[in-house]
C-alpha positions in Angstrom: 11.8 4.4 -19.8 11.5 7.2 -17.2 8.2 8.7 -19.2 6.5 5.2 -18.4 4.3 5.6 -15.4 4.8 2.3 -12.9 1.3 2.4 -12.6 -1.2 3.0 -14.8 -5.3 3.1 -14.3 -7.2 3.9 -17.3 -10.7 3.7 -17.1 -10.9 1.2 -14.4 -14.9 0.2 -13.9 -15.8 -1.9 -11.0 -19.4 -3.2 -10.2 -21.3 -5.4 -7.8 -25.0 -5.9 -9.1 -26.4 -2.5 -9.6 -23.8 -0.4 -7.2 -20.7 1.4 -9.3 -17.5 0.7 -7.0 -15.4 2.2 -9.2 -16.2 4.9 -12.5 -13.7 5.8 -15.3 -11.0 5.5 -12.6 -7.8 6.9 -14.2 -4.1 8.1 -12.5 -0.3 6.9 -13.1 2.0 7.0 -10.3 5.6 7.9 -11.3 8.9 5.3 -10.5 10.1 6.4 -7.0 6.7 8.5 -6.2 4.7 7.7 -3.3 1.1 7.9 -4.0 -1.8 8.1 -1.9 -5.7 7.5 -2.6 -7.6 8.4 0.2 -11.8 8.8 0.8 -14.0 7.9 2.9 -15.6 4.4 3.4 -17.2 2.7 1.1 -15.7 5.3 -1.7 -14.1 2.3 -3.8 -10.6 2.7 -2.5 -9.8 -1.1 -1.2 -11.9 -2.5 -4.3 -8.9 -0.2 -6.5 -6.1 -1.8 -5.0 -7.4 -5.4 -5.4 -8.0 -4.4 -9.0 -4.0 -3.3 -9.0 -3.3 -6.8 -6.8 -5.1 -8.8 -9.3 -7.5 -10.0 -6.4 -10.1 -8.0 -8.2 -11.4 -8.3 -12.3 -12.2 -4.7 -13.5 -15.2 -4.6 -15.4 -13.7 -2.2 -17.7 -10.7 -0.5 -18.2 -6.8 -1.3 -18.7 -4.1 -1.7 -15.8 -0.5 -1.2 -16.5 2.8 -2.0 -14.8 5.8 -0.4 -16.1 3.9 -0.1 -19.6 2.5 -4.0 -19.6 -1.0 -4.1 -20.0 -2.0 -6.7 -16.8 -5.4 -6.8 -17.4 -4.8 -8.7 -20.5 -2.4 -11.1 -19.4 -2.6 -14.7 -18.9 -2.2 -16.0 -14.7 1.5 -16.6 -14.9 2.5 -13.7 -17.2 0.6 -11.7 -14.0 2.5 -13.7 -11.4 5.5 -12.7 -13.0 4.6 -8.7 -12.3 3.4 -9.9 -9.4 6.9 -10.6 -8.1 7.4 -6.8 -8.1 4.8 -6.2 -5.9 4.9 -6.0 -1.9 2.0 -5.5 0.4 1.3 -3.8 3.9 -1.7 -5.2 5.0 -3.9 -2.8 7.3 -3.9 -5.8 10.4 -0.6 -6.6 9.2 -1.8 -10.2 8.4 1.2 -11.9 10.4 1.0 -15.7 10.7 1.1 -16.5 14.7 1.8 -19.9 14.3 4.9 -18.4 12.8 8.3 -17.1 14.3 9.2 -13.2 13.5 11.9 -14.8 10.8 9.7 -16.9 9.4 7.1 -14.2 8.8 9.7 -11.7 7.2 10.8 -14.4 5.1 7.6 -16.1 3.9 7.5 -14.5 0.5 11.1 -15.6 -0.1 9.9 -19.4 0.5 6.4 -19.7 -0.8 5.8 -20.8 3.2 7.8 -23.6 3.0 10.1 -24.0 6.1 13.4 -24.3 4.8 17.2 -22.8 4.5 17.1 -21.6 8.6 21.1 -19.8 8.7 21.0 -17.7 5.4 17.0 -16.7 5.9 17.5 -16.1 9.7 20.2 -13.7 8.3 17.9 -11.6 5.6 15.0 -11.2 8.5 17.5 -9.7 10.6 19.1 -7.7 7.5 15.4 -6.5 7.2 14.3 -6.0 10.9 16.7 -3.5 11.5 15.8 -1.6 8.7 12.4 -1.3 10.6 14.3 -0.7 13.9 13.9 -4.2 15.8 16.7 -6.5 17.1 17.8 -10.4 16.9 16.1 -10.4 20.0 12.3 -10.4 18.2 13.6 -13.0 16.1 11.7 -16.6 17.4 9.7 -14.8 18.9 5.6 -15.1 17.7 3.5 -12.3 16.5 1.6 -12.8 19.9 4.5 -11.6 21.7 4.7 -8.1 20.6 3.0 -4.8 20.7 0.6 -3.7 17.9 3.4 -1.3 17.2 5.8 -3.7 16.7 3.7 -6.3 14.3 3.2 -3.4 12.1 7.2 -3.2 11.9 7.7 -6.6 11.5 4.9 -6.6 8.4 6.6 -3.6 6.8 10.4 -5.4 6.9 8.0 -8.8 5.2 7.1 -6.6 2.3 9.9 -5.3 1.8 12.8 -8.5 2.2 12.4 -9.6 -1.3 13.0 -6.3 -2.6 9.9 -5.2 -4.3 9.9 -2.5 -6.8 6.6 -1.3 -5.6 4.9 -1.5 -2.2 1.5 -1.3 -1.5 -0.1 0.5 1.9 -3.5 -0.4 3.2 -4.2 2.1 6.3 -0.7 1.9 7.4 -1.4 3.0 10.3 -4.7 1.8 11.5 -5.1 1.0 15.3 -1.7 2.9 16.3 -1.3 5.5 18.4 -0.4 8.7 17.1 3.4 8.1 18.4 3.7 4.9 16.9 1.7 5.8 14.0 4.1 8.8 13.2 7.1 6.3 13.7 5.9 3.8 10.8 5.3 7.0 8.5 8.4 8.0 9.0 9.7 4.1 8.2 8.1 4.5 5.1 9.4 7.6 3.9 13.0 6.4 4.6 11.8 3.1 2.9 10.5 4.3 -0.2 14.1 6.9 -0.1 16.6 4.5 0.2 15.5 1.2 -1.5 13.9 3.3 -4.5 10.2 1.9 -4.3 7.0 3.1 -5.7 5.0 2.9 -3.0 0.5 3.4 -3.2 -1.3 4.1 -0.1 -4.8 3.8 0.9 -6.0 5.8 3.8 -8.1 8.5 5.9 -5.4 9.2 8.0 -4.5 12.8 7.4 -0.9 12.6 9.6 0.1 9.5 7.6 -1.4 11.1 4.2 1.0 14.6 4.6 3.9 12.6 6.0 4.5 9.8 3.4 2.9 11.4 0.3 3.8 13.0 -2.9 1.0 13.2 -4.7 -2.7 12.1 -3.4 -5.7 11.4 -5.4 -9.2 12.0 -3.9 -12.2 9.2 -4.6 -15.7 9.7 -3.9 -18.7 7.7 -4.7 -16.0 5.6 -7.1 -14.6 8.3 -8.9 -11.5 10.3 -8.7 -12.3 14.2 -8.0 -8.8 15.6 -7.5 -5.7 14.3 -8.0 -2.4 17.0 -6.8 0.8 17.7 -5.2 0.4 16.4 -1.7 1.6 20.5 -0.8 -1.5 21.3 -2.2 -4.0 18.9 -0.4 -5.0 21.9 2.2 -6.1 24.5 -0.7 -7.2 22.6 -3.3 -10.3 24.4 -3.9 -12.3 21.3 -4.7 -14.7 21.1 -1.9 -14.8 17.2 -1.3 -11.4 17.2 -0.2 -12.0 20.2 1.6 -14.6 18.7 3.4 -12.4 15.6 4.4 -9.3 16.9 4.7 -11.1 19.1 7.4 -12.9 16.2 8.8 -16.0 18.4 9.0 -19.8 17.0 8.6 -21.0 19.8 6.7 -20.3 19.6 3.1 -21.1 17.7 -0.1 -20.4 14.1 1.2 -23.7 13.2 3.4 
């Protein structure tokens, strides 16, 4: 079972009209690895996780999870993987109508407000693995700083126990101190709960910090894929180019 990738892209082709999203998209991200696809906008990398998520139809091309083909499978055969999925959201995609708690929780219950004592109990369980108290508990989205939300999203995605978690600009709209602490949340995360964890971003901190291997897409297809060690020599001159953050260079 260890030789079975967790995740699996094989040809993965993703159109709208006449503009190629994605082209003969391949990569397989290990159990336990965190893996990062980063590029710059527009390059196809959100339209590759909602082809993971199921929010997205590939074209062509075959998806697998732990060796199950879930491009072929019927809607509740793909809920069922589903269940082993968790999701950061890049706004963190809280519900202010909500308490903290219930937010954390709200996977667990389908939204449905019920079982207050032993849910109350697993939000706090997963808020201080993020580093908030009971104190943040009734309190609403609204109430916190941006830093804090972000926190309160990552203990969400991870209270039902996900095998793999999914990262979408983790650390969009942070400031680098508070960007630095949720990279360094997610490298204990993805440590000590043994997740798979896939990233999408253009930040180059959060990339070098929370990365094993990264994966480079331009213009919908993947250029490199390496050891994250070897992001700053790669010798392909797209990630060059961005890892550099200069103007001059292949992309325009």
């Amino acid at each position: 079972m260890a030789d079975i990738p967790k995740i699996e892209l094989r040809g993965v082709s993703k159109s709208f009209g006449a503009k190629a999203v994605l082209r003969d998209v391949s990569f397989a991200v290990a159990p336990g690895e965190a893996f990062t696809i980063i590029g710059g906008s527009g390059s196809g990398k959100s339209v590759t996780l909602k082809c993971i998520l199921g929010l997205m139809e590939a074209d062509a091309g075959k998806i697998f999870v732990d060796g199950e083909e879930i491009t072929a499978m019927k809607p509740a055969e793909r809920d069922r993987v589903r269940a082993k999925f968790g999701m950061l959201f890049q706004g963190g995609a809280l519900f202010d109508s909500l308490s903290v708690w219930r937010n954390v929780t709200f996977a667990l219950t389908q939204g449905r407000l019920k079982g207050g004592g032993e849910l109350r109990k697993i939000a706090e369980e997963n808020l201080e693995r993020v580093g908030l108290g009971a104190e943040v508990l009734d309190l609403r989205p609204s109430e916190l700083s941006g830093g804090m939300q972000k926190r309160v999203a990552l203990a969400r995605a991870i209270a039902h126990r996900p095998e793999i978690v999914f990262f979408d600009e983790p650390t969009t709209g942070l400031d680098p101190i508070r960007a630095d602490i949720i990279n360094k949340l997610i490298v204990e995360l993805v440590r000590d709960l043994g997740i798979t964890a896939v990233a999408i971003t253009h930040d180059m901190q959060s990339v070098e910090k929370i990365s094993d291997r990264v994966a480079m897409l331009y213009d919908g297809a993947i250029v490199w894929t390496g050891p994250t060690a070897d992001l700053r020599h790669s010798g392909n001159s797209h990630v060059d180019q961005f890892v550099e953050g200069r103007s001059d260079g292949p992309a325009e």
